[in-house]
C-alpha positions in Angstrom: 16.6 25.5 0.9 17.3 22.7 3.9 14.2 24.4 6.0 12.0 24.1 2.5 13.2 20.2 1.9 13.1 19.6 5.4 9.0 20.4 5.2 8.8 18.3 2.3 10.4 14.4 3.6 8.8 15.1 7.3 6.2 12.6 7.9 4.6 15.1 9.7 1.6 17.9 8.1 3.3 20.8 10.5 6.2 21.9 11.8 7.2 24.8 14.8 10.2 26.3 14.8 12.0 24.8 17.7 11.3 21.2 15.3 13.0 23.0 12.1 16.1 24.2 14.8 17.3 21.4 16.3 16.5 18.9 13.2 19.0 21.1 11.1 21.1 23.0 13.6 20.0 26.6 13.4 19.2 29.4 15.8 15.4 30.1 16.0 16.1 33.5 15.1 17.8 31.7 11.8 14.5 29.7 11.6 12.5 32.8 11.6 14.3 34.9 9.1 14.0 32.1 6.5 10.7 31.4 7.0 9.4 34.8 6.8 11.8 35.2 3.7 9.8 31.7 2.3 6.0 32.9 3.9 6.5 35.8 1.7 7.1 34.0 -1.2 4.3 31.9 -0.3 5.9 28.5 -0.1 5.7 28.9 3.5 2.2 29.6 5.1 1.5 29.4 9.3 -1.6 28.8 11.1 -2.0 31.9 13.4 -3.2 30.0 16.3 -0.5 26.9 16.6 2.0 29.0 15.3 3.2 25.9 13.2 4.4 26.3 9.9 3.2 24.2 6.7 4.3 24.1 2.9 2.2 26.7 1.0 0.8 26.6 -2.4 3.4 28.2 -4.2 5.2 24.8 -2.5 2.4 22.5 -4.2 2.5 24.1 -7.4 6.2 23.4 -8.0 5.3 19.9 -7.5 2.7 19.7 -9.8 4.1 21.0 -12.6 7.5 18.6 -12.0 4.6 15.8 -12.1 2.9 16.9 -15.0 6.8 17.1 -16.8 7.5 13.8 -16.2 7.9 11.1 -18.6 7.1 7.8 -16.3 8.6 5.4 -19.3 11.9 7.5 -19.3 12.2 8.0 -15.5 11.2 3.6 -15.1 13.2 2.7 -18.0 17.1 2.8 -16.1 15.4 0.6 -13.2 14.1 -1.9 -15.7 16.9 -2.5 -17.9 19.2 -2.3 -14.0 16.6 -5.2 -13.3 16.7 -7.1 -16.6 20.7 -7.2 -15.7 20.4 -8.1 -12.4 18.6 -10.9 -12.6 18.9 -12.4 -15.9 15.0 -12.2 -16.5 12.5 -9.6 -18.7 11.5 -6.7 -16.3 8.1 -4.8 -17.3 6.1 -1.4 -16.5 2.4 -1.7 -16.8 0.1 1.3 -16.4 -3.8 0.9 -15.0 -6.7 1.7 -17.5 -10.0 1.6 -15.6 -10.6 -2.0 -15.1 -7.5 -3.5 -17.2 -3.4 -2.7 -16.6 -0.9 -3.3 -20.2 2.4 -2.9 -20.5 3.9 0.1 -21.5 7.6 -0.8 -21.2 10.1 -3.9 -20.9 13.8 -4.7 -20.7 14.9 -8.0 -22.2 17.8 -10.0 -21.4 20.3 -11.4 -23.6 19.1 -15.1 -23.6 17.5 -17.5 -26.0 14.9 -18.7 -23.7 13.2 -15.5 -22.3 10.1 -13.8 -21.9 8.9 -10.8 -24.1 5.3 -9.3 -23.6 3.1 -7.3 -26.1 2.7 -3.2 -25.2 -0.5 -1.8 -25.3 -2.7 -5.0 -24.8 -5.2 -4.8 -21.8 -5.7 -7.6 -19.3 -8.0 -8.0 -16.4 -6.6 -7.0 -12.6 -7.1 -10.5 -11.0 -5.1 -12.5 -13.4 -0.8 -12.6 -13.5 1.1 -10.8 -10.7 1.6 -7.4 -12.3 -2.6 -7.5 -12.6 -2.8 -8.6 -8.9 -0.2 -5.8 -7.7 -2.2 -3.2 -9.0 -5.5 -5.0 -7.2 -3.7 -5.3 -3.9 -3.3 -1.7 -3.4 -6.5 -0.4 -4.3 -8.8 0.7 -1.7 -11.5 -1.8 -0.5 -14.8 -0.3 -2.4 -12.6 -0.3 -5.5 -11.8 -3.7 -5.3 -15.6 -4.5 -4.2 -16.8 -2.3 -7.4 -14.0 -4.3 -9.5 -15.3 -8.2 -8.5 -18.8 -7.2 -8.5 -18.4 -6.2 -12.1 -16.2 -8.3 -13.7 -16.4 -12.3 -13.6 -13.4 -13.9 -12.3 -12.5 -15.8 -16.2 -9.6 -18.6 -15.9 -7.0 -17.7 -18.5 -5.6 -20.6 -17.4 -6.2 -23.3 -15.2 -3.9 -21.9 -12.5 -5.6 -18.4 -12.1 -7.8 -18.1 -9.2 -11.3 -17.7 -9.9 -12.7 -18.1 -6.7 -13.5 -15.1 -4.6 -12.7 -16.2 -1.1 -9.2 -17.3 -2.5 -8.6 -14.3 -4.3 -9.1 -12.2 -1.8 -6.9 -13.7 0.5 -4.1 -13.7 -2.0 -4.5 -9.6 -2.0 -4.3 -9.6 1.9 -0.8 -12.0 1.3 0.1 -9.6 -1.5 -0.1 -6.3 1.0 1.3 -8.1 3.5 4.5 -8.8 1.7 4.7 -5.8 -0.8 4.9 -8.0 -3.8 2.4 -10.2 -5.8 3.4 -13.8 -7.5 2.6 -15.9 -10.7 3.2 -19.3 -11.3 1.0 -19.4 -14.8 -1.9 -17.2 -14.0 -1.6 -15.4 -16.9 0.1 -17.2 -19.2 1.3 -21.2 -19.2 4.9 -21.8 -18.8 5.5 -18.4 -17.5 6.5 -17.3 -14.0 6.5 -13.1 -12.5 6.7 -11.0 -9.3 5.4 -7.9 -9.5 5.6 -4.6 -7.0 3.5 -1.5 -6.8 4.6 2.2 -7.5 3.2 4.9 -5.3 2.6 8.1 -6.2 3.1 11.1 -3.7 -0.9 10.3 -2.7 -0.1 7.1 -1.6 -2.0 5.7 -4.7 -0.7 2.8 -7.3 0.6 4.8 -10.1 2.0 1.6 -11.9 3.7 -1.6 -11.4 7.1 -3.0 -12.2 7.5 -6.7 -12.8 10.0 -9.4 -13.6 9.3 -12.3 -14.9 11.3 -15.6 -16.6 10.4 -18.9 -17.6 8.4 -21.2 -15.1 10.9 -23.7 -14.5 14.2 -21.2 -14.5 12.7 -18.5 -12.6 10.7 -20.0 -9.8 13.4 -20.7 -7.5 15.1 -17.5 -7.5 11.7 -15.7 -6.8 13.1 -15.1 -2.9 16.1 -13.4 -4.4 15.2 -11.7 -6.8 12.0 -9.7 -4.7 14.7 -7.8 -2.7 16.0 -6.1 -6.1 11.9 -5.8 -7.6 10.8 -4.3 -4.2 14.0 -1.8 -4.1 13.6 -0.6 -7.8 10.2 -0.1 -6.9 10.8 2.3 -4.0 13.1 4.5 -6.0 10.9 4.9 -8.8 8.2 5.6 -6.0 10.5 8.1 -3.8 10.9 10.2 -7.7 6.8 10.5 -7.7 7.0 12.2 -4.1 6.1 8.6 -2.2 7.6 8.9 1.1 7.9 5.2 1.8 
């Protein structure tokens, strides 16, 4: 089992057996009796020429069918309510349909002032930080294919509409990991929001936390941390290796 994990968190496609020996402390003849024992169960496969050693498709097909058993709600849900607690504020998990992102889950604090948002409703990607976090992380002709079809509409007067500006809030937004909103979305209302990798590397969903404008903007610096570590969790659960 430690030679088949060890295949699956290296960064790297292949390994050879003097790799898999001296990362886990075993003889190469040790190495070579497991991984015969796993090639002939097909987990294993080797190229003949480089005599390196990959996960097989018996490998892949144990991961697909933990991804297809997963319930993303149930698995986000102990992050979000850790986050609600943490830092006093709503915390949110929005899924991307086509052009749009909603929410599909939230954890509310127990305060009189706080923010609560409405599951299911579908809002554009440039608008609000959870929208922009999704944006951020797609690839360059999707976000092409996404301004060149949708008009950049104000939803208020502090979400950008310009191109040029937009744009270079995505590169900040990569740059950092996280995206912000002061009002973009919604007057009065302030959110960070990180991205959630799947095991591709591709923006499965976004987490968010978000407060009152006045109450939450200066704790946005201290409250990332926490956002961005929830985020990587939930993202190490879907196979992301960080």
């Amino acid at each position: 089992m430690d030679v088949l994990l060890l295949f699956g968190r290296s960064a790297r496609p292949d390994l050879g057996v003097t790799e898999i020996a001296t990362e886990l402390g075993l003889t190469k003849a040790a190495v070579h009796r497991i991984l015969t024992a796993l090639r002939s169960k097909e987990l294993i496969t080797v190229d003949p020429v480089t005599r390196r050693y990959s996960l097989g498709h018996a490998a892949i097909s144990l991961g697909r069918a933990y991804m297809a058993r997963m319930d993303l709600r149930a698995m986000v849900g102990p992050e979000l309510r850790l986050l609600s607690r943490q830092t006093g504020e709503t915390a949110t998990l929005s899924v991307r349909r086509g052009d749009t992102r909603m929410y599909v889950d939230q954890a509310v604090p127990n305060q009189e002032l706080r923010m609560e948002v409405s599951l299911g409703i579908p809002y554009p990607l440039h608008a609000g930080s959870s929208s922009k976090a999704f944006l951020a992380f797609l690839d360059e002709a999707e976000v092409d294919g996404y301004l060149a079809r949708h008009p950049l509409t104000a939803l208020t007067d502090k979400t950008l509409v310009e191109e040029d500006a937009l744009r270079a809030e995505l590169v900040a937004i990569r740059k950092r990991g996280y995206a912000t909103s002061l009002g973009e979305r919604q007057e009065g209302a302030a959110s960070i929001a990180a991205p959630v990798f799947d095991h591709d590397g591709r923006v499965l969903a976004v987490l968010s936390v978000s407060g009152p404008l006045g109450r939450f903007k200066p704790h946005i610096k201290e409250y990332a941390p926490l956002l961005l570590a929830a985020a990587a969790r939930v993202s190490a659960q879907l196979g992301h290796p960080g």
